[in-house]
C-alpha positions as CSV (number, residue, x, y, z in Angstrom):
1,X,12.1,-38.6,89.2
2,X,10.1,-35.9,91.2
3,X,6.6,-36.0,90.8
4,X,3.9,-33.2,90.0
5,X,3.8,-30.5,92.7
6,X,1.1,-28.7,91.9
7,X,-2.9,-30.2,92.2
8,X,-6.2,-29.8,93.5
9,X,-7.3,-31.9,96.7
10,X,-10.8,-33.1,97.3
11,X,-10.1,-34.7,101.0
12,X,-13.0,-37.9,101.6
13,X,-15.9,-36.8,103.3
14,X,-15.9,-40.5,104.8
15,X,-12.7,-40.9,106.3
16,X,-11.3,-44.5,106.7
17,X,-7.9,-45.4,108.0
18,X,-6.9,-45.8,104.2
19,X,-8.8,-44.1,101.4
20,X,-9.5,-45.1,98.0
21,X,-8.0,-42.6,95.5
22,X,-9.3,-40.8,92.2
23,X,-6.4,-39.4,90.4
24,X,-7.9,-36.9,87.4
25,X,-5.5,-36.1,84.5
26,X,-7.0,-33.4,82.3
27,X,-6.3,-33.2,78.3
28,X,-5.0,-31.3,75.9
29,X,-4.7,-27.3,76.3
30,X,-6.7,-27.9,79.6
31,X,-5.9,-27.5,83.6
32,X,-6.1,-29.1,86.8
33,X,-9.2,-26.9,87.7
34,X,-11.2,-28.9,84.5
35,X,-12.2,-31.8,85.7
36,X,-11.8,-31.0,89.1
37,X,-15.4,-29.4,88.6
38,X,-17.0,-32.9,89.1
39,X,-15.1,-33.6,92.3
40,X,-18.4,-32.7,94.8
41,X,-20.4,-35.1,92.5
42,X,-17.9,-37.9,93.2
43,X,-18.6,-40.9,95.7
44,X,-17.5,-39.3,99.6
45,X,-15.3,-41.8,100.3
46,X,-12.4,-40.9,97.7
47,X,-9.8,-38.7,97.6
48,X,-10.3,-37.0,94.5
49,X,-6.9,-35.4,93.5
50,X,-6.3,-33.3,90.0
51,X,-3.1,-33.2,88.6
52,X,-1.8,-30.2,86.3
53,X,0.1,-31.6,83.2
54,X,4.0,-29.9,83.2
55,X,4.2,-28.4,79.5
56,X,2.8,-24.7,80.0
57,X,0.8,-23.6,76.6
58,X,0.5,-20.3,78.0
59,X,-2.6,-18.7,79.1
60,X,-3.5,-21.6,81.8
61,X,-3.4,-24.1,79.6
62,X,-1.5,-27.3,79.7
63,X,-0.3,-30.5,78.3
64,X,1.0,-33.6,79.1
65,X,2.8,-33.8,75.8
66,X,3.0,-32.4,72.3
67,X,0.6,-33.6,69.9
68,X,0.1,-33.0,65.6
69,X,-3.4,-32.2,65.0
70,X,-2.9,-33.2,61.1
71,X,-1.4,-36.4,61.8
72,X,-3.2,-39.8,61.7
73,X,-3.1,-42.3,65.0
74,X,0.3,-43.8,64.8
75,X,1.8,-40.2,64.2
76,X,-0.2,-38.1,66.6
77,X,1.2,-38.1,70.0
78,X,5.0,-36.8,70.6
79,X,6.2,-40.5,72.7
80,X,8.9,-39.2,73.8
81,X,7.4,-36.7,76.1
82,X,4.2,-38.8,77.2
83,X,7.1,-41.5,78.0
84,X,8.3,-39.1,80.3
85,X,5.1,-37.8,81.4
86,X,3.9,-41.5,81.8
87,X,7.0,-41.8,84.8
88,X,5.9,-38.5,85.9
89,X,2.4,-39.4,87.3
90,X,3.8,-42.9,88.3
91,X,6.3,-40.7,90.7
92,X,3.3,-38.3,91.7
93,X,1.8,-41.4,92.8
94,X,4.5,-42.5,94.9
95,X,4.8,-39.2,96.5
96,X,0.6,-38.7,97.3
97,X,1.2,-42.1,99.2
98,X,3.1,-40.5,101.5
99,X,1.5,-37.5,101.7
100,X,-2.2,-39.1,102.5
101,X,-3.5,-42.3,103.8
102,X,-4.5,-43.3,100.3
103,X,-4.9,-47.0,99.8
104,X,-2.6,-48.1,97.6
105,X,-4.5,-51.3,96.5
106,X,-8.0,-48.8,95.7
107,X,-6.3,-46.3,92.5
108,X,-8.3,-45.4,89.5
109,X,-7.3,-42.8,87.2
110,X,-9.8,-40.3,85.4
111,X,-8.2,-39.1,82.3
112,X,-10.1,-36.9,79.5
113,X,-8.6,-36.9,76.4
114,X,-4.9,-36.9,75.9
115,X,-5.4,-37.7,79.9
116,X,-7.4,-40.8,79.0
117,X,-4.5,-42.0,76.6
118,X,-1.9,-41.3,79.3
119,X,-4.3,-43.2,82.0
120,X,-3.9,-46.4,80.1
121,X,-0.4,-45.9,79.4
122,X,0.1,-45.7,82.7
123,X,-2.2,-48.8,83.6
124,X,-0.5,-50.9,81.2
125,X,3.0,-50.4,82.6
126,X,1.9,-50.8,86.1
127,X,-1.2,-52.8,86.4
128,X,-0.1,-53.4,90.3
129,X,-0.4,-49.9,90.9
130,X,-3.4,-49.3,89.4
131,X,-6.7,-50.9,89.7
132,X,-9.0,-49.0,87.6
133,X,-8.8,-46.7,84.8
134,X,-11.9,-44.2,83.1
135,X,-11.0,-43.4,80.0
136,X,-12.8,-39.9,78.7
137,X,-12.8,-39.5,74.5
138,X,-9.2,-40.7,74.2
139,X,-7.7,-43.8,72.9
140,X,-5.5,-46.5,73.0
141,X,-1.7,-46.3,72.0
142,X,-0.1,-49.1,73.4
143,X,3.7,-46.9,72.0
144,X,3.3,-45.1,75.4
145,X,3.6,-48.2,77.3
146,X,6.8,-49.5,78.9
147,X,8.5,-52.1,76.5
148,X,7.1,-55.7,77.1
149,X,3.9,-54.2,79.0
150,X,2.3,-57.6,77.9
151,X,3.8,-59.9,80.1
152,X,2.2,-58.0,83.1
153,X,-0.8,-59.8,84.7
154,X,-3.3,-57.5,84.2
155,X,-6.2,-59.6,86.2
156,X,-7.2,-57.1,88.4
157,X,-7.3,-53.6,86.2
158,X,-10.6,-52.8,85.1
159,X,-11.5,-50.2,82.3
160,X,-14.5,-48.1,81.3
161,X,-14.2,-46.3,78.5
162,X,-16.6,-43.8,76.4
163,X,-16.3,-41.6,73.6
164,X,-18.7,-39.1,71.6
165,X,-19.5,-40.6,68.0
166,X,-19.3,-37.2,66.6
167,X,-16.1,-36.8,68.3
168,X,-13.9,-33.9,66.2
169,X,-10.9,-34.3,68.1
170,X,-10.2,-37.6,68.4
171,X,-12.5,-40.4,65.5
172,X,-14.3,-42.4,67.6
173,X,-13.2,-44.8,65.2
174,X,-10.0,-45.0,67.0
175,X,-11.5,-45.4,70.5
176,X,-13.6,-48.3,69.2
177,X,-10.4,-50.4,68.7
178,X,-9.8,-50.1,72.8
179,X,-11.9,-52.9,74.4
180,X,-11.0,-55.1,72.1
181,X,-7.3,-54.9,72.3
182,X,-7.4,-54.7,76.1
183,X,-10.0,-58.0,76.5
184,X,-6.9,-59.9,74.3
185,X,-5.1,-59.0,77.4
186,X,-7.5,-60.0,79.6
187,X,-8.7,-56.7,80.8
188,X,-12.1,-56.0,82.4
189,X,-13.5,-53.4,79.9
190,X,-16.7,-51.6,79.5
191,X,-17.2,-49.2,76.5
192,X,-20.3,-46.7,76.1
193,X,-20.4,-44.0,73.5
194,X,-22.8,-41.2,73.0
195,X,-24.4,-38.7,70.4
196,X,-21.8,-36.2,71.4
197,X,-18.7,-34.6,70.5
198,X,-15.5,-34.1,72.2
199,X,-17.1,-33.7,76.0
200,X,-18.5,-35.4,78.5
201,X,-22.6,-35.7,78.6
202,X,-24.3,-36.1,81.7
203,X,-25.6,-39.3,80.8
204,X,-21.7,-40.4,80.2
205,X,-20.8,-38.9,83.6
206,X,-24.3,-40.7,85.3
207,X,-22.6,-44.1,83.7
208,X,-19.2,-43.6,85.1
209,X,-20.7,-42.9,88.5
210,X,-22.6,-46.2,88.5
211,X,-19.5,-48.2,87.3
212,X,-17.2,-46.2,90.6
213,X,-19.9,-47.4,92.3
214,X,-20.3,-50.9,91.2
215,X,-16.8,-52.5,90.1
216,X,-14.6,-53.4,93.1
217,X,-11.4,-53.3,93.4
218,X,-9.1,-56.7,94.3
């Protein structure tokens, strides 16, 4: 599978012979250029790539797959496309590898939103592909997964996850069942949430800083 050909590139401003890499996945109705806006505020030694999502929604907006606004959890996501997307940023991946002199033991995805609940999709297939995932007001949905994603060893990924407690979008009822699913699989997680909505405060952002800052990857 071919990966995603169009993203924005935030090159380290401290170059090492291999650089750690921020991969950003925007959500829902959203584009490569969202949360690209944080890139100058991220630590220098990172390449900070954003990916565009491949279902066009018109009018530069974007999706990584469809979703059902008046369905509950279990009936909100169309699988069969985030499957597809799921393989789609595992290939883009591949592909940045050789492109950059990204480290391929230093990954951590960003995902917002429906890019949060494709981050740990993707995490939970390949835990030896990723080390770290942020993420952003989304949720768990372990349906996205690869089949048998359990029996992965999953000793080295490391989560932090937030989420607004007056979140519209997504109940922040449904993010709160995250950390403890993942710690059953003996996942690192840190969870914060805030008096927000459907957004990321500064505070949030301050606290995902410190935690790129502070957790190390294996």
């Amino acid at each position: 599978m071919a990966g995603i050909t169009h993203y924005l590139v935030r090159p380290p401003k401290l170059v090492l012979d291999k650089n750690p890499l921020l991969l950003l996945l925007h959500g829902y109705g959203s584009n490569e250029a969202d949360l690209f806006s944080f890139a100058s505020e991220l630590p220098n030694e990172y390449y900070v790539i954003s990916l565009q999502a491949p279902h066009d929604l018109q009018y530069g907006s974007y999706a990584w797959y469809a979703i059902h606004f008046d369905a509950d959890a279990s009936k909100f996501s169309d699988l069969g496309q985030a499957r597809i997307s799921r393989d789609l940023v595992i290939s883009t991946l591949d592909e940045l590898q050789k492109k950059y002199p990204i480290d391929p033991k230093a990954v951590t995805l960003i995902g917002f939103s429906q890019g949060a609940i494709l981050s740990y999709a993707v995490a939970l297939s390949q835990p030896h592909r990723v080390q770290r995932v942020a993420a952003l007001s989304g949720y768990l949905n372990t349906e996205i997964a690869v089949n048998d994603f359990e029996k992965n060893d999953f000793g080295s990924l490391q989560i932090f996850a937030s989420h607004g407690t007056v979140d519209q979008v997504i109940p922040v009822e449904w993010a709160r069942k995250a950390p403890e699913n993942l710690s059953n699989l003996g996942i690192a997680v840190e969870y914060h949430e805030y008096p927000i909505g459907h957004g990321v405060s500064p505070q949030n952002f301050y606290d995902l800083r410190q935690w790129l800052t502070l957790t190390k990857v294996e």
